[in-house]
N, C-alpha and C positions, 0 to 999 in steps of 0.2 A: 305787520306780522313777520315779514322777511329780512327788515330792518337789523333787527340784532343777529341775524345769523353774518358769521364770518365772508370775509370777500369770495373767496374761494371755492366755498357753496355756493354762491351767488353765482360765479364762474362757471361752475362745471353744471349747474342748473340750466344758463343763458345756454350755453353749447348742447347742451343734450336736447333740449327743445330745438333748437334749430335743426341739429341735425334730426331728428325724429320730425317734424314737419316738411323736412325735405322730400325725404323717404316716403312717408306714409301714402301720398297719392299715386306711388308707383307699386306699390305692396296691394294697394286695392283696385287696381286695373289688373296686377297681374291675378289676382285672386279670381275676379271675375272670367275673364279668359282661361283658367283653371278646371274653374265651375262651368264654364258651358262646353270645356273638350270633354271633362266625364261622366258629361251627359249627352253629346253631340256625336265623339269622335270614337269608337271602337279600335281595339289592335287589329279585329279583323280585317276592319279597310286600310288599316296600314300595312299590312299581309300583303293585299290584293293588290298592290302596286309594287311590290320588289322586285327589284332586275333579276335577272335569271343569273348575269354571271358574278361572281365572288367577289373580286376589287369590288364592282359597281355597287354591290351589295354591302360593302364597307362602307363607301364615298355616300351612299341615302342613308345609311344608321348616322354619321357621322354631322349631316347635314341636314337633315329630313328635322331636327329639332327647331329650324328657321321657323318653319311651317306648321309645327305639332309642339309648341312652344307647353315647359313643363317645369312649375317649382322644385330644386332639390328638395324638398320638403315631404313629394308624392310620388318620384321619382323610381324609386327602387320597387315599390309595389308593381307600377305600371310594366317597369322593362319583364319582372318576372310575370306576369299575364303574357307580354311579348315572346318569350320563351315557353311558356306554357301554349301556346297557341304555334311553335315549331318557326318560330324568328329566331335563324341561326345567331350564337353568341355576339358571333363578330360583325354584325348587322346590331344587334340589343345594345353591346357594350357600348359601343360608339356613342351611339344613345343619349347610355346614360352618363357622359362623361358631357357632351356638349349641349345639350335641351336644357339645362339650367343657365347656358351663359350665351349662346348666338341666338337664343330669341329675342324680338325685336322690344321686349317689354326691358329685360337686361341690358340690352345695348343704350336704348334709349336713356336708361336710368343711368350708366354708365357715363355714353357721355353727357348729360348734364351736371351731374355729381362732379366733375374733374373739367366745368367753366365749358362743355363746348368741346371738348378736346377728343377729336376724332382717332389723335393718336393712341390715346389711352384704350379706347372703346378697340381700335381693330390689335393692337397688341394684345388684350384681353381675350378678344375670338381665335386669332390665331393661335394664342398658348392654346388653350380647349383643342382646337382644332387639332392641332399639333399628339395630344396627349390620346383622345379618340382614334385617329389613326395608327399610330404605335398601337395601341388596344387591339384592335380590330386586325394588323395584320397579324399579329404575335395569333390572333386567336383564330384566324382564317386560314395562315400557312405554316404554323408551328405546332402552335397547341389543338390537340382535335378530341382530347377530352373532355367529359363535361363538366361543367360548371356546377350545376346546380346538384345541391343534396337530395338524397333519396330519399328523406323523410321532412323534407321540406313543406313550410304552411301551406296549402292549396289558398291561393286568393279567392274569395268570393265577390266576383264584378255582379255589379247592383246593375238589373235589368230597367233600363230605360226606353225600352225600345216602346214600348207598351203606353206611352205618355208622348202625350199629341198637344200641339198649340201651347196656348199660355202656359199647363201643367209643364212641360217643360222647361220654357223660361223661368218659373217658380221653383224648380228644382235644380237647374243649375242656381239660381240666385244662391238656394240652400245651401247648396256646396259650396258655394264663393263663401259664404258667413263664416262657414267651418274650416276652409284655406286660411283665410282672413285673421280670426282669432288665433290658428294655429301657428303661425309665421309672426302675429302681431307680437307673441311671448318675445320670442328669439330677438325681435330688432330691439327692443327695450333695453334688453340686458348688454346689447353690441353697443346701443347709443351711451349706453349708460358707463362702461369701460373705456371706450372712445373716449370720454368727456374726462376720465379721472384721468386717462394718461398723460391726457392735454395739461391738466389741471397740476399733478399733483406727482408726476413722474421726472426726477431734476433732467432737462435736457441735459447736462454733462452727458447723463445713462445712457441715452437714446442716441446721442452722438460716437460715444463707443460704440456702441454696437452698431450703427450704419456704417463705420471705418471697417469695419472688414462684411463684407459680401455674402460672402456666404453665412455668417451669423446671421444677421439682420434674414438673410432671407427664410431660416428655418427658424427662426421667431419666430416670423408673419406666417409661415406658413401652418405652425402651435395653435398659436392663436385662430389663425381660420379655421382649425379644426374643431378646437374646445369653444369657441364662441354659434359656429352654427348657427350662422346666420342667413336667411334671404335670400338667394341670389339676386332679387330685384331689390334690397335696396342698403346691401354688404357695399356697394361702392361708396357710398355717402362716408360711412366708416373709414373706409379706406382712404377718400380722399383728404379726410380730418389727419389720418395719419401722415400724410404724403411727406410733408416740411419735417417731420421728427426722423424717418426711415428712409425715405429714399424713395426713386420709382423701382427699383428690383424688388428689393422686398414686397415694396405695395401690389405688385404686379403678379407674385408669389401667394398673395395673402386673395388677390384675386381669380386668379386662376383656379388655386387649391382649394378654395372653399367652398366652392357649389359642388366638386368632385367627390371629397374625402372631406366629412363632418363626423361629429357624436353620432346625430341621427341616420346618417346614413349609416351608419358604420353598423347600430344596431340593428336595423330593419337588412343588410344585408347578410348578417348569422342565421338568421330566417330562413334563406332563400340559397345562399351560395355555401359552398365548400371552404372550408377554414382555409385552404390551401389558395384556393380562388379568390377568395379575399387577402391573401398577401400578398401575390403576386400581383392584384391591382392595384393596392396600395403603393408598392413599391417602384412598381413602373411608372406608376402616376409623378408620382413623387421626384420620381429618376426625370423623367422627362420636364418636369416642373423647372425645377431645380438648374438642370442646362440650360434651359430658354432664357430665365431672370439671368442668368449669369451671363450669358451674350447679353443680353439687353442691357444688363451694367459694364458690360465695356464696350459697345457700340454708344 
């Protein structure tokens, strides 16, 4: 049946299953760990442990995502419960800039996607790292307005408290299902561009534009927005791209994309100030943007 179709199909076929068999078993680990933080893990006991003073209180939003690991995918809901429950901004934001990329389900997929390569995986944390802190002081010793709108969606958190033993375990399972299929959409459509670029984009093209730096890098960082991918399994993507673009760009296309997506982009009109949303954008973006360009000339 495959026989008459053209090489090229055949091509951008073999690639896209590859890469989508890569990914897939880090997409359903990180689902499942998903599913048992929102049924396991409440904002309020992430409350219950915040340092009393300010910096400290940046440095645990900023890195407390090791621990309390979170798909960009559910992200935005979560941080506003966190704000709704009096988790000052600059503690939330951090947040939600870094809980998509330095949990250990990301990193791990990270570095396997990129052979092993530990360089790739902590250049990846520290951009995040890097971009979350910027966030967080701007919002801790600058900005002391709020954020959030005044006619903002009230989240409705699904009481799990009330579910003992196995019903629990059966109800994160539920959740992982629904993580699962809801991220499975997104890497399809990433595998499946990936594979035409490979396939069907004249390297001349991709050559140009890796020659100048900062192009290339607000390419990848387009595309990590419009494709809205994953966090746990955007690297695989990315590492297909590596040999066409460069590691700035790739590095751009990594950072940016769990940060500033479509989806996030919508679910945070919801919740934040039009104003608040471009100044994160921007920032993000600002700081994005310097990092990959040192990295390209280091």
């Amino acid at each position: 049946m495959f026989s008459n179709l053209p090489p090229s199909v055949l091509q951008t076929g073999a690639i896209f299953m590859s890469i989508m068999i890569e990914a897939l078993p880090f997409v359903l680990l990180g689902s499942l760990i998903s599913g048992a933080i929102e049924v396991y893990v409440t904002p309020d006991r992430v409350h219950h442990y915040l340092p009393k003073n300010r910096f400290l209180r940046i440095l645990f939003g900023t890195f407390i995502g090791f621990f309390f690991p979170s798909c960009e995918c559910g992200i935005v809901p979560i941080v506003n419960r966190f704000l709704e429950k009096k988790v000052p901004a600059y503690t939330a934001i951090p947040f939600l800039a870094t809980a998509p990329v330095i949990n250990p389900i990301v990193l791990l997929a990270t570095f396997t996607a990129f052979g092993n390569s530990w360089r790739f995986t902590l250049l990846r944390a520290l951009g995040a790292i890097l971009v979350a802190l910027t966030l967080g002081l701007l919002l801790g010793f600058v900005k002391h307005d709020s954020i959030m709108r005044p006619d903002r969606k009230t989240v409705h958190e699904h009481d799990f408290s009330q579910l003992h033993g196995w019903r629990k375990v059966f109800q994160s399972l539920i959740q992982a299902i629904d993580e699962f299929f809801n991220t499975g959409r997104y890497l399809v459509f990433g595998c499946l561009f990936a594979s035409i670029v490979q396939v069907y984009v004249p390297t001349r093209v991709l050559l140009s534009i890796s020659t100048n730096p900062l192009m290339g890098i607000l390419l990848m960082m387009l595309l990590a927005f419009l494709l809205s991918l994953c966090s746990e399994a955007d690297a695989f993507i990315a590492a297909s791209l590596l040999s066409s673009f460069g590691m700035a760009p790739v590095m751009a296309f990594l950072v940016i994309g769990p940060i500033i997506d479509v989806k996030n982009l919508i679910m945070m009109t919801s919740y934040f100030k039009t104003k608040a949303i471009a100044q994160f954008i921007g920032i993000s973006s600002l700081v994005v943007i310097l990092y990959t360009l040192m990295i390209g000339v280091l």
